[in-house]
Backbone as JSON, one array per atom type, in Angstrom:
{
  "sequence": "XXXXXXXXXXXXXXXXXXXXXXXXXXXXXXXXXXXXXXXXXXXXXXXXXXXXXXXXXXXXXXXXXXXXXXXXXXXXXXXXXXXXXXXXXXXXXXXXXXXXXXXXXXXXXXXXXXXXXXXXXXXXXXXXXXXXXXXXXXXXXXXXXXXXXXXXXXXXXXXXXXXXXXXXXXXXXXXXXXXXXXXXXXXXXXXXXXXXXXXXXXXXXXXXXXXXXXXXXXXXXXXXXXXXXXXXXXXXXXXXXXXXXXXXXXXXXXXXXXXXXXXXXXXXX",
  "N": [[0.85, -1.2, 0.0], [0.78, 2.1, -0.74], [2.74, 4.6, 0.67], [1.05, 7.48, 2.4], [1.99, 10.66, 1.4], [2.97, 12.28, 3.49], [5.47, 13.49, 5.75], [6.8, 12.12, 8.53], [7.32, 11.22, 11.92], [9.18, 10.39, 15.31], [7.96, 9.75, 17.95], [9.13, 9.4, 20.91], [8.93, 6.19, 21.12], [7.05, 5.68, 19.0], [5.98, 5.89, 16.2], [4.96, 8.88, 14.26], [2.36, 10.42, 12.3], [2.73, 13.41, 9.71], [-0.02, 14.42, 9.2], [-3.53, 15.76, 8.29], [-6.56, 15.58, 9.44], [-8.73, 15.26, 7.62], [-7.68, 13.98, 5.59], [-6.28, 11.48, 6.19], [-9.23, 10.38, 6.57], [-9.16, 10.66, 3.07], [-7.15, 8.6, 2.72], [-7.83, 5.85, 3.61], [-10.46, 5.52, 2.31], [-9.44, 5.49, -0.46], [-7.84, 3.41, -0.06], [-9.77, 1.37, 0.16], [-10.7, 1.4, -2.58], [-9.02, 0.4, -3.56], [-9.39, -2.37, -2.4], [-8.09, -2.96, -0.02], [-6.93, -2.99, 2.96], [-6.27, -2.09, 6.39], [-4.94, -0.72, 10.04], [-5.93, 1.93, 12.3], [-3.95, 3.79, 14.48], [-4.85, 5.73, 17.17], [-2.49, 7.75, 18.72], [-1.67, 9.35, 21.79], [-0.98, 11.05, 24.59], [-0.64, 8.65, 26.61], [-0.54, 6.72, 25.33], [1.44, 6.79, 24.14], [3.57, 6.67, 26.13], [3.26, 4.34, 27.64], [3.85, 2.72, 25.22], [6.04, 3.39, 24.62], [7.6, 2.49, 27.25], [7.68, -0.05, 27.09], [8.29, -2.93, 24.81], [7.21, -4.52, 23.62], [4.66, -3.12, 23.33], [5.12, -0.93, 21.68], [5.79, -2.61, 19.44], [3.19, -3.84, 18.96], [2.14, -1.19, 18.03], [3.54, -0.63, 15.76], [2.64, -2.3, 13.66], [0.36, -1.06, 12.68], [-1.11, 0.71, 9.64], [-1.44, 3.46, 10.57], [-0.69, 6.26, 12.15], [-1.6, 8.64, 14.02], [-1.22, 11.74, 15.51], [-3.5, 11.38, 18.64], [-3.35, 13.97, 20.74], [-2.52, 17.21, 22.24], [0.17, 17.55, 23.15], [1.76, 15.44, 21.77], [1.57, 16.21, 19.49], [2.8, 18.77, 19.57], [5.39, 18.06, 20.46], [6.46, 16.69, 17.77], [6.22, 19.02, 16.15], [8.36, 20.96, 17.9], [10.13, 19.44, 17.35], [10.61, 19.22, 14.28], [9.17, 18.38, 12.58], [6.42, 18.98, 10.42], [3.3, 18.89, 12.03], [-0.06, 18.57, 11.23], [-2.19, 19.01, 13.07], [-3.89, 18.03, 15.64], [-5.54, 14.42, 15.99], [-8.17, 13.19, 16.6], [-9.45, 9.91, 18.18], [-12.17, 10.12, 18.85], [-13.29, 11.76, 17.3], [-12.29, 11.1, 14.67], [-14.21, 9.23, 14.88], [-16.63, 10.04, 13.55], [-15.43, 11.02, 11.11], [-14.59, 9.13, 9.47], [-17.3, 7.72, 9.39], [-18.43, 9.2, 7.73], [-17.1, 8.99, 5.64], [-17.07, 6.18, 5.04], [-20.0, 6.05, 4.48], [-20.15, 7.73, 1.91], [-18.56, 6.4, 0.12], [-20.16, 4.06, 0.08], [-20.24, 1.8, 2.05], [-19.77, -0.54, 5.0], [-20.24, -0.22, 8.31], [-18.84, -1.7, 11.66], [-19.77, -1.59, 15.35], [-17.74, -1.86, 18.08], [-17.07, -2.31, 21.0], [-17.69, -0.69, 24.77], [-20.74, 0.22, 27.05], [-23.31, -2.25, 27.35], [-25.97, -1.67, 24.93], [-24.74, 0.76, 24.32], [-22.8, 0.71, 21.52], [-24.75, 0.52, 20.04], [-26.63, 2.64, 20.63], [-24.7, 4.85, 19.88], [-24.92, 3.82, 16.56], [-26.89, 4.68, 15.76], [-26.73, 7.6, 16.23], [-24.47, 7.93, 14.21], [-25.94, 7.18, 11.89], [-28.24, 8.84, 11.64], [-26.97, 11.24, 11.15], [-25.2, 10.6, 8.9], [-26.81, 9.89, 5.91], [-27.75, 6.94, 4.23], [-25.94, 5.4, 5.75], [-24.9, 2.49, 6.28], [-24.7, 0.0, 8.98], [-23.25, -2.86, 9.75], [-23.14, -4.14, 12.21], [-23.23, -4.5, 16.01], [-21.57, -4.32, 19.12], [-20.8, -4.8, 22.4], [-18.71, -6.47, 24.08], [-18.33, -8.11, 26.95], [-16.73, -7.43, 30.1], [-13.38, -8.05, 30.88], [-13.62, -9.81, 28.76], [-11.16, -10.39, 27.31], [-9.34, -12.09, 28.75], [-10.3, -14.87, 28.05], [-10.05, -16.86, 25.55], [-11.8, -18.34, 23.99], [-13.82, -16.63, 24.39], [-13.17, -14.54, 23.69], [-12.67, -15.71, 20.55], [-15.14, -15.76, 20.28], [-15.82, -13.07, 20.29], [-14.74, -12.27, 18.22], [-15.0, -14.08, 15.77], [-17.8, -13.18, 15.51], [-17.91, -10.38, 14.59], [-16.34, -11.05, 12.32], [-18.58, -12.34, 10.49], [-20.41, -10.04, 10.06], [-18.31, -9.28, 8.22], [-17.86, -6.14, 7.66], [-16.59, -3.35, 6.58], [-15.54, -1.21, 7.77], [-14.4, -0.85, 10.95], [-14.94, 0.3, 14.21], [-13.5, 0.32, 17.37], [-13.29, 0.24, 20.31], [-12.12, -0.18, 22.95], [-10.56, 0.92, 24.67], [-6.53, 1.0, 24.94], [-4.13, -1.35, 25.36], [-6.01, -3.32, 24.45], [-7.99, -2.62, 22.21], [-6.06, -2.47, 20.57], [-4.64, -5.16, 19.95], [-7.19, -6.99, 19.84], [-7.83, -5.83, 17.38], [-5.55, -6.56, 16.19], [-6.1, -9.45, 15.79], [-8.81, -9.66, 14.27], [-7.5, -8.4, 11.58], [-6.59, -10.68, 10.79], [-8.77, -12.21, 9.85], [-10.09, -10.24, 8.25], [-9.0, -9.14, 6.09], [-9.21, -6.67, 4.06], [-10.63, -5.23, 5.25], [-10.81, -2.28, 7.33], [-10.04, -0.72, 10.54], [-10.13, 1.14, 13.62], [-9.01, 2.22, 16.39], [-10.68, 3.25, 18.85], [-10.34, 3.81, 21.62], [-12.65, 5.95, 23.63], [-14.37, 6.85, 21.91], [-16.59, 5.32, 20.97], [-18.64, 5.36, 22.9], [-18.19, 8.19, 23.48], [-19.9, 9.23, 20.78], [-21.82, 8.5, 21.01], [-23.3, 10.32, 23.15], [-22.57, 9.83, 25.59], [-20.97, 11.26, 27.14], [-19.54, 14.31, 27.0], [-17.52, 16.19, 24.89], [-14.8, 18.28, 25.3], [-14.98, 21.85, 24.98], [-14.02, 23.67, 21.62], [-12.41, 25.37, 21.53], [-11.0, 24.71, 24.54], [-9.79, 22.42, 23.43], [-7.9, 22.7, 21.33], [-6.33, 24.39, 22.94], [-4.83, 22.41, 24.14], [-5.67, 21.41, 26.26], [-7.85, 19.21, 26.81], [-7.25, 17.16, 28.62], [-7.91, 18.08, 31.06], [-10.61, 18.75, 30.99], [-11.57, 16.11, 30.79], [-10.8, 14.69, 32.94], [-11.97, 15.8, 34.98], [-14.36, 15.17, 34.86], [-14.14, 12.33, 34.72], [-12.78, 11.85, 37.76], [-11.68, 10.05, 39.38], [-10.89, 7.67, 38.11], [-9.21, 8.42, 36.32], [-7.48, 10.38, 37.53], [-4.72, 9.69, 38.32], [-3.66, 8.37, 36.68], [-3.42, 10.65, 34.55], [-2.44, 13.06, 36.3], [0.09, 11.43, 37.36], [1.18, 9.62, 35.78], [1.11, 10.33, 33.04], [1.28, 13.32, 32.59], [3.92, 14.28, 34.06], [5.59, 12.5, 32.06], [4.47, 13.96, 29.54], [6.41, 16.24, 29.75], [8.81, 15.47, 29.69], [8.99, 14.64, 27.06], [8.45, 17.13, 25.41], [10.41, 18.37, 26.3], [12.58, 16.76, 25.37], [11.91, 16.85, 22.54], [13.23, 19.24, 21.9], [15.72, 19.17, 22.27], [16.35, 17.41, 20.44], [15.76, 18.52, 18.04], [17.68, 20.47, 18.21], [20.46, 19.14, 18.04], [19.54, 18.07, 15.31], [19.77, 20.25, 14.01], [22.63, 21.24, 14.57], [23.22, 18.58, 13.56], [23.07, 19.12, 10.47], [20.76, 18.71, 9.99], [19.5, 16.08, 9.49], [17.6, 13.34, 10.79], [14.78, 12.69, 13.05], [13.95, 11.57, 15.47], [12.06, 11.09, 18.7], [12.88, 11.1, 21.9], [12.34, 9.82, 25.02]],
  "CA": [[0.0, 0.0, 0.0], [1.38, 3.41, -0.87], [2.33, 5.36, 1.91], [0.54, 8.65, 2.56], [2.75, 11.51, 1.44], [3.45, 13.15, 4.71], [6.41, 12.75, 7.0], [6.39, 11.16, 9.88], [8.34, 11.7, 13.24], [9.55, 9.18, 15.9], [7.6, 10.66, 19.66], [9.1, 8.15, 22.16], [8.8, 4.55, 20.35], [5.9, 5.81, 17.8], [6.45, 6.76, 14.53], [3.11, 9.76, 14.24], [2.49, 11.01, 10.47], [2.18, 14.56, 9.71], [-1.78, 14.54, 8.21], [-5.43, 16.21, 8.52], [-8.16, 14.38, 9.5], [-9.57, 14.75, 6.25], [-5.9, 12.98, 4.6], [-6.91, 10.17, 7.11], [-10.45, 9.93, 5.34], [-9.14, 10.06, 2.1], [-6.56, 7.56, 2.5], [-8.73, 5.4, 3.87], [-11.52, 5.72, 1.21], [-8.46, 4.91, -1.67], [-7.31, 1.71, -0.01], [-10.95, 0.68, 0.04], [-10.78, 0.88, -3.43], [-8.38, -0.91, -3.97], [-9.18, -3.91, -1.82], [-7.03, -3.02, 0.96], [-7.03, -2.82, 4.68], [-5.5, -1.64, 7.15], [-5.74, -0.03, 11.14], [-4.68, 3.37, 12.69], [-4.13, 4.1, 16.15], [-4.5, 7.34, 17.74], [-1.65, 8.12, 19.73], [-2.06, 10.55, 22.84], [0.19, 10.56, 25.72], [-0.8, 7.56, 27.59], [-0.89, 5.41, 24.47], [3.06, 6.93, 23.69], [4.05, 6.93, 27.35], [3.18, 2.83, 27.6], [4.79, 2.38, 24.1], [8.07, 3.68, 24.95], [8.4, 1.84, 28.28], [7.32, -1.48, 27.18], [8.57, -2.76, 23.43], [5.96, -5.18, 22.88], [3.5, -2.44, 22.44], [5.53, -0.4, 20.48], [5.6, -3.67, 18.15], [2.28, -3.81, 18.37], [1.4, -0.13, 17.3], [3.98, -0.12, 14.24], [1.81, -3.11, 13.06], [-0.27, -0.01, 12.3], [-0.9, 1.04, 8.43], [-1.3, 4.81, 10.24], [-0.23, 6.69, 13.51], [-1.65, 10.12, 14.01], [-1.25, 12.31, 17.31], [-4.33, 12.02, 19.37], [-3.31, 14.84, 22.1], [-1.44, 18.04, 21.67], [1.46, 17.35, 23.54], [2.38, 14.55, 21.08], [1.61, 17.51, 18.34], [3.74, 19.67, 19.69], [6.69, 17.62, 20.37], [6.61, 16.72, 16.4], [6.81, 20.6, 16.04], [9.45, 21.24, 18.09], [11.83, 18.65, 16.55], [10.98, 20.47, 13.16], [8.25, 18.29, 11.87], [4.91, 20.25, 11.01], [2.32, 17.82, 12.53], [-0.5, 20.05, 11.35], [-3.35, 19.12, 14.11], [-4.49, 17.01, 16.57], [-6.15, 14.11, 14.98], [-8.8, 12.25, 17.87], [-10.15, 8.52, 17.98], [-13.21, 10.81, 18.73], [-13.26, 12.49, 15.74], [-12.14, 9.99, 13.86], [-15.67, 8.22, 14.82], [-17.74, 10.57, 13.04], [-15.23, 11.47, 10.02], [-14.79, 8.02, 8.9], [-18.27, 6.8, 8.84], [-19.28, 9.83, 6.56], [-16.65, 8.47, 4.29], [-18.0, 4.86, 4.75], [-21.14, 6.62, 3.66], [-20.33, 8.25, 0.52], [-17.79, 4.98, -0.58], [-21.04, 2.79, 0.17], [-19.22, 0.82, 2.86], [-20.42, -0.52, 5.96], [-19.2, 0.03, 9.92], [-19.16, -1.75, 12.82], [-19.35, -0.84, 16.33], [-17.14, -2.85, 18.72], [-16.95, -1.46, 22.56], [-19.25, 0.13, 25.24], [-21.25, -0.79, 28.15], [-25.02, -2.66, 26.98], [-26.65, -0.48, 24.52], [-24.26, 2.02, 23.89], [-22.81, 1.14, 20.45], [-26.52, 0.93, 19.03], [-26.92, 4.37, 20.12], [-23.98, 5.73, 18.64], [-24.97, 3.64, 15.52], [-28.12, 5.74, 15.45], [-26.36, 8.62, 15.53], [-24.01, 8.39, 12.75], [-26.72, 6.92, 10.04], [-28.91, 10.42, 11.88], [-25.84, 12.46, 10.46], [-25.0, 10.01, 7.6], [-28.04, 9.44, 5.51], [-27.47, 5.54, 3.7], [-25.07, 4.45, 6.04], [-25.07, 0.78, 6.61], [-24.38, -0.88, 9.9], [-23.14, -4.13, 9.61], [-23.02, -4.74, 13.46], [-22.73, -3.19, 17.23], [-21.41, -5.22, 20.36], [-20.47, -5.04, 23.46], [-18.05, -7.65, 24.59], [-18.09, -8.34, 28.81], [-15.4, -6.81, 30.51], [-12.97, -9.49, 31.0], [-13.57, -11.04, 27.81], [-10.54, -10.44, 26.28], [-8.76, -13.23, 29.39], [-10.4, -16.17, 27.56], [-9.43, -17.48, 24.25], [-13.37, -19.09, 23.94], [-14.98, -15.38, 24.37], [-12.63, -13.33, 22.3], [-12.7, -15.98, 19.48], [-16.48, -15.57, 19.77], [-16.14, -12.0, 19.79], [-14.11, -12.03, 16.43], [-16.1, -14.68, 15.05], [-18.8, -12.39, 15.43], [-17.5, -9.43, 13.61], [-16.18, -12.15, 10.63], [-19.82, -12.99, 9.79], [-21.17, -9.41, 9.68], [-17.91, -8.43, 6.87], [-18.03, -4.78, 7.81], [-15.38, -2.35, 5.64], [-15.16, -0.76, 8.77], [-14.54, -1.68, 12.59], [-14.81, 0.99, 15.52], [-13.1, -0.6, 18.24], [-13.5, 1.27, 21.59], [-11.66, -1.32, 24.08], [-9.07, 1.42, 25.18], [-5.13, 0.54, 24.72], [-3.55, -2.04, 24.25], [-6.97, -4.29, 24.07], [-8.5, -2.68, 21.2], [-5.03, -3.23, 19.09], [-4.72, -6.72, 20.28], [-8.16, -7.54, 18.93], [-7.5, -5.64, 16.0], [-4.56, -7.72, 15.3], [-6.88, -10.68, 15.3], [-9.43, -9.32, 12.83], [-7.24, -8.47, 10.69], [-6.2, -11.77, 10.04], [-9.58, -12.47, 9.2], [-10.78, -9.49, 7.47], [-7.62, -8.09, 5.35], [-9.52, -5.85, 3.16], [-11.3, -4.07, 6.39], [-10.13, -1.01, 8.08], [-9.75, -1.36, 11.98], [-9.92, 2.15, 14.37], [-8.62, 2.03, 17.69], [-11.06, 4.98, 19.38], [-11.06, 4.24, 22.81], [-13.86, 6.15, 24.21], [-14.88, 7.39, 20.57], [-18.09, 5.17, 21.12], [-19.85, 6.69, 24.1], [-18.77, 10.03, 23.32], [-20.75, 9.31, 20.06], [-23.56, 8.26, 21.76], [-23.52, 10.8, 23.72], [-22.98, 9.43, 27.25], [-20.47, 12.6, 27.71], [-19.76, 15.84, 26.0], [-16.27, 16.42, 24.78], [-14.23, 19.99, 25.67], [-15.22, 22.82, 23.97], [-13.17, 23.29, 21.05], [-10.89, 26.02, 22.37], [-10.03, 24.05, 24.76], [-9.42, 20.92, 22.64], [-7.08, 23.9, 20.67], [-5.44, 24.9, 24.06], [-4.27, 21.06, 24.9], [-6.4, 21.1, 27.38], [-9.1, 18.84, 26.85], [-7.36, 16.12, 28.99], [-8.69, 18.67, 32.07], [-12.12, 18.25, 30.71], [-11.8, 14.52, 30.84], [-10.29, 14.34, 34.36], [-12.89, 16.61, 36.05], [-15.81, 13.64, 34.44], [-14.16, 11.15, 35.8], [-11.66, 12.02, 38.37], [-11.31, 8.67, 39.93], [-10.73, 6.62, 37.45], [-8.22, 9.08, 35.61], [-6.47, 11.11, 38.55], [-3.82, 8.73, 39.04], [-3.24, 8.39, 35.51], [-2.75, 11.66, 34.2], [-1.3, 13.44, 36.99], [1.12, 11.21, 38.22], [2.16, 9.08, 34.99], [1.13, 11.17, 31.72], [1.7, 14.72, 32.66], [5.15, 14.15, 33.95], [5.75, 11.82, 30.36], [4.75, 15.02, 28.39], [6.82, 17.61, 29.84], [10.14, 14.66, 29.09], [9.01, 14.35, 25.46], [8.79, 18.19, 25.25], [12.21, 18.98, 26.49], [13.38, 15.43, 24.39], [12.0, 17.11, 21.27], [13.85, 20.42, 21.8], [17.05, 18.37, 22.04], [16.34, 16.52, 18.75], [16.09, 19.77, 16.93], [19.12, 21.07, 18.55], [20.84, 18.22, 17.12], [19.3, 18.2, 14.23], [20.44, 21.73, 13.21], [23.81, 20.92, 14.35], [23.91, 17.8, 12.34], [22.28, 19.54, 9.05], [18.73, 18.46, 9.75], [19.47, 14.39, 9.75], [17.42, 12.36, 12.3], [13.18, 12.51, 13.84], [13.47, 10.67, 16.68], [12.1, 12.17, 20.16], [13.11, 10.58, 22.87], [11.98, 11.21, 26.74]],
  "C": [[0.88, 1.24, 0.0], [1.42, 4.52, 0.57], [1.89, 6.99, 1.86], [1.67, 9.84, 2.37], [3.32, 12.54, 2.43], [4.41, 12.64, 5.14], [6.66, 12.37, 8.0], [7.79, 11.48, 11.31], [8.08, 10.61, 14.35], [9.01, 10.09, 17.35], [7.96, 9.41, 20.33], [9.66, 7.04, 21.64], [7.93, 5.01, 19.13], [6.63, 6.79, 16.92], [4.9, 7.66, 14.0], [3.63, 10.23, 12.72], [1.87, 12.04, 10.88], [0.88, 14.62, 8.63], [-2.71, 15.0, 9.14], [-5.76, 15.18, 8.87], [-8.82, 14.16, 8.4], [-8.45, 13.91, 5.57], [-6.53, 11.8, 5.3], [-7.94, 9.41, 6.09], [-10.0, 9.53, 4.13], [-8.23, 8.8, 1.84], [-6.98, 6.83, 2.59], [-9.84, 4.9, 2.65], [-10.31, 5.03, 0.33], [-8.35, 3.82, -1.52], [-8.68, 0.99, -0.2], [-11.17, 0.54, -1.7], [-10.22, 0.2, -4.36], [-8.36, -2.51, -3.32], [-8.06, -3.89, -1.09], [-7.22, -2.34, 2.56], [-5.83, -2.2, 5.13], [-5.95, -0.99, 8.89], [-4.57, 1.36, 11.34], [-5.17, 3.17, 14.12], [-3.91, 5.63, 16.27], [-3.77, 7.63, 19.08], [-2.05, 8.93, 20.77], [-1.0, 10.58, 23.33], [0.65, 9.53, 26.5], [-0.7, 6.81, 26.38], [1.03, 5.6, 24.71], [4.12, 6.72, 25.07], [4.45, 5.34, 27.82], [4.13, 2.15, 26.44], [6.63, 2.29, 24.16], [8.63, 3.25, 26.3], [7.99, 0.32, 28.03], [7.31, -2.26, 25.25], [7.86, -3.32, 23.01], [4.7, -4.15, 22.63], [3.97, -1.53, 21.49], [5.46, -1.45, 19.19], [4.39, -3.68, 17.47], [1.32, -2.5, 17.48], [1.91, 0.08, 15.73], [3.21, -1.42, 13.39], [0.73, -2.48, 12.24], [-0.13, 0.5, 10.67], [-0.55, 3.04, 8.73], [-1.59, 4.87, 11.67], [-0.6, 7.98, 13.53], [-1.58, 10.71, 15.53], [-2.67, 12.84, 18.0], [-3.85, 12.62, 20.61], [-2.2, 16.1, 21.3], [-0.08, 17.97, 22.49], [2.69, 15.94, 22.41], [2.56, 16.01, 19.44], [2.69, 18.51, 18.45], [5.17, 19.38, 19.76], [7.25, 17.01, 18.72], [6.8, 17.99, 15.75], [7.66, 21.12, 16.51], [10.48, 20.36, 17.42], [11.61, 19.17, 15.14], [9.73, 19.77, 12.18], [6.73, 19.13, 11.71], [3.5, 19.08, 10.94], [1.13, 18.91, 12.94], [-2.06, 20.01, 12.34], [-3.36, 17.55, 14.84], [-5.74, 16.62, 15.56], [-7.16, 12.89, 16.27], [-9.36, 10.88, 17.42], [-11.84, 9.26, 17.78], [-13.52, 10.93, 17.6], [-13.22, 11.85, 14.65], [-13.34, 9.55, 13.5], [-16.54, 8.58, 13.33], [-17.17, 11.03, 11.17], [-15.5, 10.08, 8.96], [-15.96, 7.0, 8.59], [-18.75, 7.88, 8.34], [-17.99, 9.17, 5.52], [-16.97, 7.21, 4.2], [-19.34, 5.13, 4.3], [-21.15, 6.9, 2.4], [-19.55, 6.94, 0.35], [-19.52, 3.95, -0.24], [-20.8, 1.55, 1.03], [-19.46, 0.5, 4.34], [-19.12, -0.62, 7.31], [-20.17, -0.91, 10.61], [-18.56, -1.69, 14.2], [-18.62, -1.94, 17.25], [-16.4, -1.85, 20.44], [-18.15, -0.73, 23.26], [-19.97, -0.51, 26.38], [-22.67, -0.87, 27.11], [-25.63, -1.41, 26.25], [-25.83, 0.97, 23.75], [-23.87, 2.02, 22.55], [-23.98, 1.08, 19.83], [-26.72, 2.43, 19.14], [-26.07, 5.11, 20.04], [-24.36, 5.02, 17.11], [-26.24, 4.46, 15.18], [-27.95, 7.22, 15.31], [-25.38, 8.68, 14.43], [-25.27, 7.75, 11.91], [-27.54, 8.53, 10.94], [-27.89, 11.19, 10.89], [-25.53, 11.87, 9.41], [-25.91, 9.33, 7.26], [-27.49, 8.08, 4.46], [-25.91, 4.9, 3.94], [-25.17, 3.54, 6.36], [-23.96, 0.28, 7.46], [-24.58, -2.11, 9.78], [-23.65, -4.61, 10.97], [-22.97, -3.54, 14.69], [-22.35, -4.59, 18.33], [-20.84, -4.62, 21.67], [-19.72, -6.17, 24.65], [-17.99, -7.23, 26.02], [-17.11, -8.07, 28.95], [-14.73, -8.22, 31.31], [-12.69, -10.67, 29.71], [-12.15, -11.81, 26.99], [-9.36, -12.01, 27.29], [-8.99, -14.3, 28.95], [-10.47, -16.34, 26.68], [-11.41, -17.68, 23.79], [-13.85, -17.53, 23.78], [-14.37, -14.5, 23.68], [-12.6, -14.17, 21.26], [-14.22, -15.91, 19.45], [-16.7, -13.94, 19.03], [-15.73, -11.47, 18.42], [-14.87, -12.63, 15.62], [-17.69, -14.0, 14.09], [-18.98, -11.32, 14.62], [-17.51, -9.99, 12.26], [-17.53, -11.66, 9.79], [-20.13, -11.9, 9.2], [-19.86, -8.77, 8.37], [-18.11, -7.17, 6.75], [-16.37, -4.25, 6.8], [-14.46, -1.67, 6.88], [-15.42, -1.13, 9.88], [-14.29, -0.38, 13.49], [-14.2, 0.05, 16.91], [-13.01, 0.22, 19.39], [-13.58, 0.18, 23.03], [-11.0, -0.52, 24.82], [-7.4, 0.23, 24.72], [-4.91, -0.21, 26.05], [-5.04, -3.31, 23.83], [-7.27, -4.26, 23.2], [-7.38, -2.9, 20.08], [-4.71, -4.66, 19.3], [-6.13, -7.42, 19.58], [-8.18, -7.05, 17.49], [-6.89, -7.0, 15.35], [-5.68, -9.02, 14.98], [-7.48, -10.47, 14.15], [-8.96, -9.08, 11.94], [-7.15, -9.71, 9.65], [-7.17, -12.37, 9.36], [-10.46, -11.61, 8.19], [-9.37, -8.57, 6.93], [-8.11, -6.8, 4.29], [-10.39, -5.06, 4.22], [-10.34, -3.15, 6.73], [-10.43, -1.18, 9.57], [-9.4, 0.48, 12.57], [-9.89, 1.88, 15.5], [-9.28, 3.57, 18.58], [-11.11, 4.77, 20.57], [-12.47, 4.62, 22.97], [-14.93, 6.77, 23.37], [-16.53, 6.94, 20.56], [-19.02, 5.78, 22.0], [-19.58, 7.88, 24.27], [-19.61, 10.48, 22.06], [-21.86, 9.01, 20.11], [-23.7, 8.99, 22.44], [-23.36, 10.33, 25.14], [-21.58, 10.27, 27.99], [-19.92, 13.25, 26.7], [-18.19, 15.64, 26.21], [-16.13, 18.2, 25.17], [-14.83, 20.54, 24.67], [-14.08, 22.94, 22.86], [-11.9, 24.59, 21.11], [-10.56, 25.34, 23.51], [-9.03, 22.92, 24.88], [-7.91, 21.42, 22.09], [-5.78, 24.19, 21.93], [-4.65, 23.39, 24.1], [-4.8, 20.55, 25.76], [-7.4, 20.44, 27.82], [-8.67, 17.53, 28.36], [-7.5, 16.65, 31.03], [-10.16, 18.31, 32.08], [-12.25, 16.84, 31.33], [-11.53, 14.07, 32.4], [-11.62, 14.94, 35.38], [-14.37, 15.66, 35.58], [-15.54, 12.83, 34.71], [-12.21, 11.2, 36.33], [-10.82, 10.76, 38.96], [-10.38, 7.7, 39.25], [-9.24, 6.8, 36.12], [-7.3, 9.67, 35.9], [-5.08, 10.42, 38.17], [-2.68, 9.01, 37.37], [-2.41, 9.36, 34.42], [-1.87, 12.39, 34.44], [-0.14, 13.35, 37.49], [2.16, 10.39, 37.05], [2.18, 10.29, 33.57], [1.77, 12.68, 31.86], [3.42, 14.73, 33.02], [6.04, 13.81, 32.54], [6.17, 13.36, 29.69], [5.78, 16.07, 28.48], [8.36, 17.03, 29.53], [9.96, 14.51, 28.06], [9.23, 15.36, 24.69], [9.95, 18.51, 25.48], [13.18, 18.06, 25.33], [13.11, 16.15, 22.95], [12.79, 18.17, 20.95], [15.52, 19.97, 21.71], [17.12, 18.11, 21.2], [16.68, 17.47, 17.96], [17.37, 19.94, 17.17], [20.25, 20.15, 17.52], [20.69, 17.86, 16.0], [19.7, 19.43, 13.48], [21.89, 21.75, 13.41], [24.41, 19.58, 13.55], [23.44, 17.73, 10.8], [21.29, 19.03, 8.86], [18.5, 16.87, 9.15], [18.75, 14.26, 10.83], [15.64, 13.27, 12.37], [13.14, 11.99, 14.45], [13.64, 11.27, 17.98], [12.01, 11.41, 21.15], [12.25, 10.98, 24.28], [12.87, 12.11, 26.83]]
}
């Protein structure tokens, strides 16, 4: 498959491509017509933070046809080392761009993540916003499932049958690229999105930041103050530290890079 004309920069362990959200779409859309698959992951901090201390998931993300920077601290550290990584590109976002282009291509999605109920009613809202889109499927696999061999080959199984173009996968990292990897093997001409929480914020079961302060960096305030509990720990004590070593790591790279005539993209902590 042809790779996307942008350049790409090394944050940590991940290799992120400089592209739109609409480049995304259209790439996307092309390989579909050629009979070709592929998955993307949307980086953040916590995806890049896990990646670069543990090499098996870095393995598993460059398994990836496409790497974009969900968060602006991954954005910005691709700008300071000299690449122009021209936006934050979300699993969110993602949700809603990619099934209007499974809409106009004629190409069906399905939903995969969520507690009971929830991907049905995000599948009701994208065909609401995309008029003759076709849902193959929605599920909800039991939390836990992915520990037994028997309930994640059901849950793939399951996907198989319905032959969707497209797969939403909203397990969070590293689950939803671990089941990826599976489906692929059985659906090579599908496309595979790793959105995290992309499903129930498309169902609505919480409101994303406003979009200044999506713009600011700041959305991952938003997200903490909706669920403090379950995110405190996470942000404040492992991610936020992370970003402010990837930021100083990218300002080094440049440095080095202008003293060794603009050789080298790789941003270290």
């Amino acid at each position: 498959m042809p790779d996307i004309p942008q350049p790409r920069v090394r944050v940590g362990a991940v290799d992120v491509w400089s592209v739109h959200e609409s480049g995304v779409a259209d790439h996307v859309a092309e390989a579909w017509r050629r009979a070709e698959g592929g998955a993307i992951v949307t980086a953040n901090v916590d995806i890049v933070r896990a990646a670069t201390r543990r090499p098996e998931l870095a393995a598993l993300i460059a398994e990836s046809e496409l790497v974009v920077a969900d968060g602006m601290p991954v954005v910005w550290a691709g700008r300071l080392a000299g690449v122009p990584v021209p936006e934050r590109v979300t699993g969110a976002s993602l949700v809603f761009t990619l099934a209007g282009a499974a809409a106009r291509e004629g190409r069906s999605i399905y939903l995969l993540g969520g507690e009971p109920g929830v991907p049905e009613k995000a599948a009701d809202v994208l065909r609401a916003r995309y008029p003759g889109l076709r849902v193959a499927g929605t599920a909800s696999p039991p939390f836990g499932f992915d520990a037994s061999a028997d309930a994640t080959a059901a849950a793939v199984a399951e996907v198989v049958e319905a032959k969707p173009d497209l797969v939403l996968v909203g397990l969070g990292f590293p689950k939803q690229e671990r089941l990826i990897r599976l489906l692929r093997a059985e659906l090579p001409q599908a496309w595979f999105l790793g959105c995290g929480a992309g499903i129930p914020m498309a169902a609505g079961e919480f409101r994303r930041a406003s979009g200044v302060v999506q713009k600011m960096g700041a959305e991952w305030l938003h997200r903490l103050a909706l669920e403090p509990r379950r995110l405190a720990k996470r942000y404040l004590r492992d991610d936020l530290p992370f970003a402010f070593r990837l930021l100083g790591g990218a300002l080094r790279t440049r440095f080095r890079r202008s003293a060794a005539g603009g050789a080298g993209n790789r941003i270290g902590e």
